[in-house]
C-alpha distance (Angstrom), angle and dihedral (degrees) to the residues before:
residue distance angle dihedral
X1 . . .
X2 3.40 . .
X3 4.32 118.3 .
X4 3.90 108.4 -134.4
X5 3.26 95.0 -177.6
X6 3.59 124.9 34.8
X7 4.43 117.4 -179.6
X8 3.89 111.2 -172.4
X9 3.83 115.7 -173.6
X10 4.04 95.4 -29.7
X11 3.99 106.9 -169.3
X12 3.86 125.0 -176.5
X13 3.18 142.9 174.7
X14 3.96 143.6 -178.5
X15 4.19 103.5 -160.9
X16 3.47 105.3 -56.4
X17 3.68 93.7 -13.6
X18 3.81 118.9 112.8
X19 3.57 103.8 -156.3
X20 3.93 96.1 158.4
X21 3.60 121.1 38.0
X22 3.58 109.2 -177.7
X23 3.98 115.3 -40.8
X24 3.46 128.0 -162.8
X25 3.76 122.0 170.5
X26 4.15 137.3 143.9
X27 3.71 118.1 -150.3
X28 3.74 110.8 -164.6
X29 3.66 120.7 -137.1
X30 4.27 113.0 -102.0
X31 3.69 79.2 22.3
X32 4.12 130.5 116.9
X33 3.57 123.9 -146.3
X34 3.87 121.2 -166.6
X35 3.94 118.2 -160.3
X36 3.82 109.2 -153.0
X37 3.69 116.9 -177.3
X38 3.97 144.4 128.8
X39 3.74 118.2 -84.7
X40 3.78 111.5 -81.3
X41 4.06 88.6 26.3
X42 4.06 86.9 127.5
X43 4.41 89.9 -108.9
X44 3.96 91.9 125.0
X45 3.62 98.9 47.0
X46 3.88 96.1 40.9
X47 4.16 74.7 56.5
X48 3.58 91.2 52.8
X49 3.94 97.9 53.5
X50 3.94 90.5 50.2
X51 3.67 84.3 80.5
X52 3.86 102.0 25.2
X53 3.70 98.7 -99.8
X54 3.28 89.7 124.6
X55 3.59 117.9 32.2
X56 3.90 123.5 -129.8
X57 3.94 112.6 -119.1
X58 4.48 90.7 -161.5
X59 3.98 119.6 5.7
X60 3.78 144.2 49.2
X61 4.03 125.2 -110.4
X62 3.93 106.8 -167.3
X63 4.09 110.7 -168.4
X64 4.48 106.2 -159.4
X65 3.54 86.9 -6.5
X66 3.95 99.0 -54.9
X67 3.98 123.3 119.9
X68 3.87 101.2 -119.1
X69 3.66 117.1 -134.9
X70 4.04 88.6 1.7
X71 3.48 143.2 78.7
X72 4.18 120.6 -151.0
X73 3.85 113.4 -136.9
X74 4.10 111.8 164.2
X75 4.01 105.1 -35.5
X76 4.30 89.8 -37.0
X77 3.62 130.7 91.1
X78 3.72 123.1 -149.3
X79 3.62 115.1 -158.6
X80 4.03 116.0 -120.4
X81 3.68 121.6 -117.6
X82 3.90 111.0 -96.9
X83 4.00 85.4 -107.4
X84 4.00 90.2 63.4
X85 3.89 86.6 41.0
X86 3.79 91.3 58.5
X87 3.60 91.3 46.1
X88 4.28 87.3 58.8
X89 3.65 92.3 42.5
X90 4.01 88.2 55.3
X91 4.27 82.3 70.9
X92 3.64 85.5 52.7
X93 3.65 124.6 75.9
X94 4.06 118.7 -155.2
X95 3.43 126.9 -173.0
X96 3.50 118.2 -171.5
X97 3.77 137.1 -149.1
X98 3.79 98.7 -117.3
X99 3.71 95.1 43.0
X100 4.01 88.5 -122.3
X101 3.94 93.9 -151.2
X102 3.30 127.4 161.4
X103 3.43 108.1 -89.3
X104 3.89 93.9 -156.3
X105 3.60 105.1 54.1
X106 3.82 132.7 61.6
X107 3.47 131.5 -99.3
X108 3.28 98.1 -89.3
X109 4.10 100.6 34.3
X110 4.14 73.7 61.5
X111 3.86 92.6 61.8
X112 4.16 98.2 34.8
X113 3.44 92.7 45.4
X114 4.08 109.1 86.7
X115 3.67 89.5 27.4
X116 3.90 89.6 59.5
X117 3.61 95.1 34.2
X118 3.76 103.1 37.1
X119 3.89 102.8 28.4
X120 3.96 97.4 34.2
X121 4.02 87.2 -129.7
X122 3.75 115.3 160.7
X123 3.65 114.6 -89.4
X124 4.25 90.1 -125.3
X125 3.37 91.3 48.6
X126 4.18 92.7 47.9
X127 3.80 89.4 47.5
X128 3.91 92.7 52.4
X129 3.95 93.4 47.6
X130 3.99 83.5 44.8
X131 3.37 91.6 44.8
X132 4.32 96.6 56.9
X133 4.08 87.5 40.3
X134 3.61 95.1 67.1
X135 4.26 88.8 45.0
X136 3.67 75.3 49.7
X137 3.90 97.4 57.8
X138 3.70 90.8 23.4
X139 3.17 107.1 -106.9
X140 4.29 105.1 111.2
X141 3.99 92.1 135.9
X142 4.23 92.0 56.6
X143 3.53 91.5 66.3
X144 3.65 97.5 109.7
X145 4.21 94.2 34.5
X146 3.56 123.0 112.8
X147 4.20 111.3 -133.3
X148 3.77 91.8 -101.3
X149 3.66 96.7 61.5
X150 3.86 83.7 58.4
X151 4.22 134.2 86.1
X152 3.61 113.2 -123.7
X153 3.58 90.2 -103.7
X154 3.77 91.0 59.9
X155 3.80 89.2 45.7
X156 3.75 95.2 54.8
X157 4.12 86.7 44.1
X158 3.49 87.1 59.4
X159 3.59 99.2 38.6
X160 4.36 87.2 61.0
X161 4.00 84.7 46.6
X162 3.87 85.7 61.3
X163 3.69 97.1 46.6
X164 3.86 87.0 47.5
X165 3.79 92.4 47.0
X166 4.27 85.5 72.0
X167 3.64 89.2 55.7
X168 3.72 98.0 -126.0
X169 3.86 135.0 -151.6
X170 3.78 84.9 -146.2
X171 3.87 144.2 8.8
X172 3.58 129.6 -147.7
X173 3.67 126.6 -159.1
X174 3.45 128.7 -167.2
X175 3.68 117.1 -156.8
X176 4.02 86.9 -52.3
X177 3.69 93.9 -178.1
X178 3.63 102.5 42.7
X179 3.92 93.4 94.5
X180 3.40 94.8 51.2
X181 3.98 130.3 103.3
X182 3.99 102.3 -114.7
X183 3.87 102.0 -108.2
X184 4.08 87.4 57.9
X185 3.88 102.8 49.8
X186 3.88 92.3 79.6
X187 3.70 91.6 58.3
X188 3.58 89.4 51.5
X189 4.55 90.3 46.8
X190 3.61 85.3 49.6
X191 3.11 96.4 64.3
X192 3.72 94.9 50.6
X193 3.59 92.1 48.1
X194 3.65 82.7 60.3
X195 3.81 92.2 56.0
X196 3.41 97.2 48.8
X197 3.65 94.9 45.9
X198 4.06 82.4 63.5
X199 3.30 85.1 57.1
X200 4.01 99.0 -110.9
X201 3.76 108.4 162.7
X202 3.89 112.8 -118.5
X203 3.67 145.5 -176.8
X204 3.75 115.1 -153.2
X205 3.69 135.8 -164.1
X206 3.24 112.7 -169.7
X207 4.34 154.5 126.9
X208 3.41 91.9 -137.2
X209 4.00 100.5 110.7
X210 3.95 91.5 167.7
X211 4.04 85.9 62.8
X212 3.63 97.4 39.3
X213 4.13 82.2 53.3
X214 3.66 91.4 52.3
X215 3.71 107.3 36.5
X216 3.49 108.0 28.1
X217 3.85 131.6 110.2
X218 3.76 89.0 178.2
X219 3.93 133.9 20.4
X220 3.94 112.7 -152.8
X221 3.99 111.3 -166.2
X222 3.88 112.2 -163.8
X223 3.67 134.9 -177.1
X224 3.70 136.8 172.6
X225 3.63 91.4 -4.2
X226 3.55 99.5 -43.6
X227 3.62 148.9 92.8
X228 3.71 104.9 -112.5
X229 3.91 92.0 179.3
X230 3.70 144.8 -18.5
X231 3.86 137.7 -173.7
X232 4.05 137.6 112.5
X233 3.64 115.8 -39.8
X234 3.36 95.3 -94.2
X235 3.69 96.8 52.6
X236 4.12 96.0 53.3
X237 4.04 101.0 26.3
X238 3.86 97.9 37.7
X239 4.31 102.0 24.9
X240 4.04 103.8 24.3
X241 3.83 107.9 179.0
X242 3.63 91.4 -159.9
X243 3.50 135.4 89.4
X244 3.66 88.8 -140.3
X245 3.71 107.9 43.5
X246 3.67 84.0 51.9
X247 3.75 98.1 58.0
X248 3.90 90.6 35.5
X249 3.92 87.1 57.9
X250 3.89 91.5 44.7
X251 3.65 88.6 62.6
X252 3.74 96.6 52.4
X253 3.83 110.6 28.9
């Protein structure tokens, strides 16, 4: 199977802080990756650098086969200007924990709005595509709704129809349940499960083991910036080798 995402020897730091000590990790396409881990453990910002938010102080990450946020000439890589950057990221699909929509605009001026702005597509044809995401994450009758008059789950439902409206390669989640009140968060994994049944390749941060159980084709444990372990759900959540995955998962099972 093809690897969508391919991290070779990722490093970062903030100051003095190591937050990344040396990832590697291959996400196959179709495929969905959960990142479990304690707070601090590195998972977010490894997220962040997927899409050059965060930039990489040692290592590559390619995304279908292309260096993100670089270009290769000889043995040197020459970082691209932030307009070529935001031309990569439009292949890959982030959905945030706070929903970060525009506050201003409707529902659906939320979804149209980088695929008319950043991809030049007709405004008809963005509303139509808009239009069938939010039947797809049930939410046809918020069209016209500003974020507001929404619950957080609805927010976050809307949020994943905007990162779907760029047709991405790839979408990243990070911990999108963990600012919702309890009895919304499985509208919000349903969704996703819906995704990944259609086979949309995924990277997910999150403390939901239940969903990483369900959904997963591979569990990735991390701690202090590195990945302890990683295998199917079965393998990490039901026969951790480590020490450390198996107290972590004491804690929250």
């Amino acid at each position: 199977m093809t690897v969508m995402v391919d991290i070779r020897s990722v490093h970062k730091s903030f100051g003095p802080l190591e937050v990344l000590k040396g990832i590697d990790l291959a996400v196959r396409a179709g495929e969905v990756t959960v990142i479990l881990g304690p707070s601090g453990s590195g998972k977010s910002t490894l997220l962040r650098t997927i899409n050059h938010l965060e930039k990489v102080d040692r290592g590559v990450i390619s995304v279908d086969g292309t260096l993100v946020g670089y270009r290769r000439s000889g043995d040197k890589l020459y970082e691209l200007r932030e307009r070529e950057v935001l031309k990569q990221r439009t292949r890959i699909g982030f959905v945030f924990q706070n929903f970060n929509l525009f506050p201003h605009l409707t529902v659906l001026d939320n979804i149209i709005e980088a695929p008319v702005s950043a991809l030049k597509r007709p405004r008809k044809a963005a509303v139509e595509s808009a239009r069938r995401l939010l039947d797809r994450v049930g939410l046809s009758d918020k069209a016209d709704a500003y974020p507001q008059q929404l619950s957080g789950g609805q927010q976050q439902r809307v949020a994943i129809a905007r990162a779907l409206a760029l047709e991405p390669k790839l979408l990243l989640f990070d911990e999108p349940t963990s600012a919702l009140d309890p009895e919304l968060v499985g509208e919000v994994l349903d969704v996703i499960k819906d995704l990944a049944h259609q086979g949309t390749t995924m990277i997910v941060v999150t403390h939901e083991i239940g969903f990483a159980r369900e959904v997963a084709d591979t569990v990735v444990f991390m701690d202090d910036g590195r990945i302890v372990e990683q295998g199917t759900p079965t393998d990490v959540l039901d026969r951790p080798r480590h020490e450390r995955t198996r107290t972590f998962l004491s804690k929250v099972l």
